[in-house]
C-alpha positions in Angstrom: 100.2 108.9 45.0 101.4 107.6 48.3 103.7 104.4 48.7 102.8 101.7 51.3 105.3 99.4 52.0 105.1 95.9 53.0 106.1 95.5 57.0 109.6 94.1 56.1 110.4 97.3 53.9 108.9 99.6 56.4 111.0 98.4 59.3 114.1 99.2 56.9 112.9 102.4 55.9 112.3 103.2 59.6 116.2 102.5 59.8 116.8 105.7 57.7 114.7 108.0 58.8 116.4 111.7 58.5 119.6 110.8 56.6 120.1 113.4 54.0 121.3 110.9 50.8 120.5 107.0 51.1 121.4 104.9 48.5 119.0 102.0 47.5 121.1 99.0 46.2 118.9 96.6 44.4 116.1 99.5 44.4 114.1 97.1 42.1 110.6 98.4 40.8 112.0 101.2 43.2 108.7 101.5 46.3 111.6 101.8 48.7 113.1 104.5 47.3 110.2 106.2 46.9 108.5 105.8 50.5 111.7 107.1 51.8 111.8 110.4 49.8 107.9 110.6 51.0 107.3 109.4 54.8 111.3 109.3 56.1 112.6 112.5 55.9 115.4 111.5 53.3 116.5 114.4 51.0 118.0 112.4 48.6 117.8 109.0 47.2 120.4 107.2 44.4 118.4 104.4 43.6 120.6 101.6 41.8 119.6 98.3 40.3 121.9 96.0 37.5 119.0 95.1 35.7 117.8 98.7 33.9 114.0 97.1 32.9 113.6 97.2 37.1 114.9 100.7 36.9 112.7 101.5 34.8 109.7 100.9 36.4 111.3 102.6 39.1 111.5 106.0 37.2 107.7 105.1 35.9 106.4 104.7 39.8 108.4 108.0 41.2 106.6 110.2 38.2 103.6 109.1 39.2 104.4 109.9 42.9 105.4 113.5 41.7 108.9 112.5 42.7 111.5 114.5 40.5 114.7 113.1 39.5 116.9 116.1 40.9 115.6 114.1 44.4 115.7 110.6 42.7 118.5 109.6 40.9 119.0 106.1 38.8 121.8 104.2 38.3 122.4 100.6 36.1 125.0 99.3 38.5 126.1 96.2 40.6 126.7 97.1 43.9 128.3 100.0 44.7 130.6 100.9 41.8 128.5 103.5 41.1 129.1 105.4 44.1 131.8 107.5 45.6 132.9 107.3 49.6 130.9 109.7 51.5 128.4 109.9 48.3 125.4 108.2 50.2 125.0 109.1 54.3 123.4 105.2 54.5 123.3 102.4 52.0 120.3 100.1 51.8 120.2 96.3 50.6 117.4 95.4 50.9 115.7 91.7 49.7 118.8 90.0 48.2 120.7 87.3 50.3 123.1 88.0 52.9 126.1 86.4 51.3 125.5 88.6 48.4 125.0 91.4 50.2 128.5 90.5 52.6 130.0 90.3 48.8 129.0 93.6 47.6 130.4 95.1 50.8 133.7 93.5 50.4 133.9 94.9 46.8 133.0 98.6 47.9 135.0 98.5 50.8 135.9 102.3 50.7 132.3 103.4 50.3 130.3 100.9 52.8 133.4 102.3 55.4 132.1 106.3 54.7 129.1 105.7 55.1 127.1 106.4 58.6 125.0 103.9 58.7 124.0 100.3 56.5 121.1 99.0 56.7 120.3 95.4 55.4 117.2 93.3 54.9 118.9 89.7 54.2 116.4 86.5 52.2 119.2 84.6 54.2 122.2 84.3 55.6 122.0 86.1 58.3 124.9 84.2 60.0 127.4 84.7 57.3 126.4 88.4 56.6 126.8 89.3 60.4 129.7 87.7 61.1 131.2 89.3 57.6 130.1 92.4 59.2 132.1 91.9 62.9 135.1 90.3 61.4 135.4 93.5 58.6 135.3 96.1 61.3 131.6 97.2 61.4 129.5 97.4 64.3 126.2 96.0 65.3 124.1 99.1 65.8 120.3 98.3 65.8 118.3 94.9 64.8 114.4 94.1 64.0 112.6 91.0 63.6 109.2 91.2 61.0 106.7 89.0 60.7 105.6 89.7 56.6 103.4 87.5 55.3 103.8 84.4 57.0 107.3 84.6 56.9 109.5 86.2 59.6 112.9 88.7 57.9 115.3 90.2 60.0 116.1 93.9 59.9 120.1 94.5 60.8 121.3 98.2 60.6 125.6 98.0 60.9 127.7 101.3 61.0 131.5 101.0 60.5 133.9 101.0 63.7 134.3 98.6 66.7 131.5 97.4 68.4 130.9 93.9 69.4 133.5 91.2 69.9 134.2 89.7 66.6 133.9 86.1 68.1 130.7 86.0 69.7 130.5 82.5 70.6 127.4 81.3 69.9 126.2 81.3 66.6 122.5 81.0 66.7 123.0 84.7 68.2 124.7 85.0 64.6 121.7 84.1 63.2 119.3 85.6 64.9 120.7 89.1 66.4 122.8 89.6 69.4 120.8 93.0 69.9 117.5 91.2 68.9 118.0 88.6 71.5 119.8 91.2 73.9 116.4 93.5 74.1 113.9 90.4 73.5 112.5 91.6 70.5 108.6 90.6 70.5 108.9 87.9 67.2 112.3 86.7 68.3 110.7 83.6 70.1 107.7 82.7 67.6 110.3 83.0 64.9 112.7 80.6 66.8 110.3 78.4 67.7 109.3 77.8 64.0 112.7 77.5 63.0 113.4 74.8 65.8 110.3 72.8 64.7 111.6 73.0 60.7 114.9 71.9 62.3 113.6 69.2 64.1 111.1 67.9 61.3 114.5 67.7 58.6 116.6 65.8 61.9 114.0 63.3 61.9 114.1 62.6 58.3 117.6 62.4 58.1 117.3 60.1 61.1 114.9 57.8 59.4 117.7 57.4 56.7 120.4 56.6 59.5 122.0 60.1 59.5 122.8 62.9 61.6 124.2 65.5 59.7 126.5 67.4 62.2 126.3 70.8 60.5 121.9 70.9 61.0 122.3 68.9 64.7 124.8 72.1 65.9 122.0 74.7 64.6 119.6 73.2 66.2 121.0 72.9 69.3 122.1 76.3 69.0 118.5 77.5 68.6 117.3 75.3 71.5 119.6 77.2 73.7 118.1 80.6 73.1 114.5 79.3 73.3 115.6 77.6 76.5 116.7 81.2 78.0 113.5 82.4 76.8 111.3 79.8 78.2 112.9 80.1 81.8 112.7 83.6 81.4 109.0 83.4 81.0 108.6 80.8 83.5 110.2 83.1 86.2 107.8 86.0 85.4 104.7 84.1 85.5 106.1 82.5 89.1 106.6 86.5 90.2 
């Protein structure tokens, strides 16, 4: 049986393609783990999850893919305590929030810092995970946007060593990818564009209650600078 991922875990496991072990943290029902073993390349996968009924359905799905254990391991763990630095090549979080996955980083410091390459599929804060991720040391190395179902998820793949400046200035670029925005990734504008209109619709009804909440008013205007780039950006090309 093949695996066919949804678009947000295909971009991921596009991320990984060729590493020799990956380790899948929060592997769930475990169709990541699998699909990486089958269409990636991957030799190895540790496949982790703290909840060992998940894992179980995990082991279910890769016997019924053929996939044997001495290429799929299984481990009942939270975070990386399971693992040992260099273990994995690449880690892989993948559908959890990105304050959770910033956390789980900061308590497997020595392992996230031997691995090659992490690769990280946040429900959310994307802010605070990537400026987690520049102020701990890592670097910035690729970024996706996805559209999946209505709903757009960011792909951000970090290695460990200097890259960007830790203080990039503007934090909608926090949000939405420095590299992203740097190579004009296709969804980047559509998804920015929804997200300033669900900005602007909560502004108004704080308005309408005589507030202006500075925290939402700075991320919106933050967002309206990069579609404002983007707009004269088109402008200019349809002039020439």
């Amino acid at each position: 049986m093949q695996v066919h991922l949804r678009p947000r875990l295909a971009a991921a496991a596009s991320f990984l393609c060729g590493f020799g072990t990956v380790a899948d943290i929060g592997s769930d029902h475990g169709r990541l783990a699998v699909a990486l073993l089958q269409q990636s390349g991957v030799k190895r996968v540790i496949a982790s999850d703290i909840s060992a009924d998940s894992l179980a359905k995990a082991r279910a799905l890769a016997l019924r893919c053929g996939v044997s254990e001495e290429r799929l391991a299984f481990s009942v763990s939270d975070g990386l305590s399971h693992l040992a630095p260099g273990e994995a090549d690449a880690l892989v979080f993948a559908g959890m929030g990105g304050e959770l996955i910033a956390r789980l980083l900061e308590e497997g410091t020595a392992v996230a810092q031997a691995a090659e390459c992490i690769v990280m599929q946040p429900m959310g804060g994307t802010l605070e995970l990537r400026r987690f991720l520049l102020e701990q040391g890592y670097s910035l190395a690729d970024e996706q946007l996805v559209l999946d179902a209505g709903r757009y998820y960011q792909i951000i793949a970090a290695k460990p060593g200097p890259g960007q400046p830790a203080d990039i200035p503007c934090d909608a670029l926090l949000e939405f990818g420095p590299i992203a925005f740097a190579k004009r990734d296709p969804a980047l504008y559509p998804a920015l564009l929804r997200c300033r209109d669900s900005r602007l619709r909560r502004m108004r009804k704080a308005e309408q209650r005589g507030i202006v909440p500075p925290q939402l008013a700075h991320a919106l205007h933050g967002v309206q600078e990069l579609l404002d780039i983007l707009e004269h950006e088109r402008q200019t090309n349809e002039v020439n």
